[in-house]
C-alpha positions in Angstrom: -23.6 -0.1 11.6 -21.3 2.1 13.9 -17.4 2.6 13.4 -15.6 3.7 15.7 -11.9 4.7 15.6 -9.4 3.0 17.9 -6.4 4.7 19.3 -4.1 6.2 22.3 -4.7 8.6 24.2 -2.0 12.0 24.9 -1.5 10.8 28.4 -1.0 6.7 27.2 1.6 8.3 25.0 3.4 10.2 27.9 3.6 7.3 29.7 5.0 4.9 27.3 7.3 7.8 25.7 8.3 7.6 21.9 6.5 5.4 20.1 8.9 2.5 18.4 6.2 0.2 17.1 2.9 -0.6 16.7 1.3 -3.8 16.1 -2.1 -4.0 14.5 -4.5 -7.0 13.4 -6.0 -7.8 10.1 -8.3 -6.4 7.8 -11.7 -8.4 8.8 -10.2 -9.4 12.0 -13.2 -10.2 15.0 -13.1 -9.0 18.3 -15.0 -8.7 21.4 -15.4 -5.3 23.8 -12.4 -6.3 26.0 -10.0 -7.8 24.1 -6.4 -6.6 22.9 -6.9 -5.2 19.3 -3.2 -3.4 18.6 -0.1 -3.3 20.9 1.9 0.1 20.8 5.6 -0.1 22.2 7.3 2.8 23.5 10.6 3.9 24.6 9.6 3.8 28.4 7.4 0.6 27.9 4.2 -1.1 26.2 0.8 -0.4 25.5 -2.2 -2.9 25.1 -4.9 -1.3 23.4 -8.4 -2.7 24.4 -11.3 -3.2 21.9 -14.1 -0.7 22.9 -16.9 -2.6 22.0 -17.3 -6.0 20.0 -16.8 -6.0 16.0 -14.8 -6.2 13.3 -11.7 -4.3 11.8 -13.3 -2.4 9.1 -9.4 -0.5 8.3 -6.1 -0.1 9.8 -3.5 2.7 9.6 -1.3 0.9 7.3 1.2 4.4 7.6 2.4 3.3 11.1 4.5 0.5 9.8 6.5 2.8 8.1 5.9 5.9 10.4 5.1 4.8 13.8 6.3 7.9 15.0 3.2 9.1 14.2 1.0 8.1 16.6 3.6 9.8 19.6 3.5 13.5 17.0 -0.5 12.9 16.4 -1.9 10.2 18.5 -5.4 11.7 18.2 -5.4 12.6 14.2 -2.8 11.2 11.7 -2.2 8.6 14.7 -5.3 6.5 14.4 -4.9 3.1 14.7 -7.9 0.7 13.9 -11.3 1.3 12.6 -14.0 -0.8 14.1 -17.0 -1.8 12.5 -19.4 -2.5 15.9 -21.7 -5.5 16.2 -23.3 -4.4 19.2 
């Protein structure tokens, strides 16, 4: 099986400005390629971030709670939000 990392892009994070906080889903957690999997909310608005392909959350980035700031500061690194285990 294929995991894949799930998070924003430097441009997303430009657009929605400082990162404020970041809503993940559940260990275990099912989706399919299209759907919402996190929400990140900035200072200039909100991002939905879409499920790249159909699976299961393998791990999340249980930091952001506390540090959410993180994923503005390292959005391609430290700023990981979901891993996805892919079904496809």
């Amino acid at each position: 099986l294929t995991t894949v990392t799930v998070g924003v892009t430097l441009g997303a994070i430009d657009e929605i400005g400082e990162v404020e906080s970041v809503e993940l889903p559940s260990d275990g957690d099912d989706f399919s390629k299209g759907d919402v999997i996190a929400t990140v909310d900035g200072t200039n608005g909100k991002l939905e971030v879409i499920a790249p392909a159909s699976g299961f959350v393998k791990e999340i980035n249980e930091s952001l709670a506390e540090e959410p700031d993180v994923v503005s500061e390292d959005p391609l690194e430290e700023g990981w939000l979901v891993k996805l285990e892919v079904e496809d």
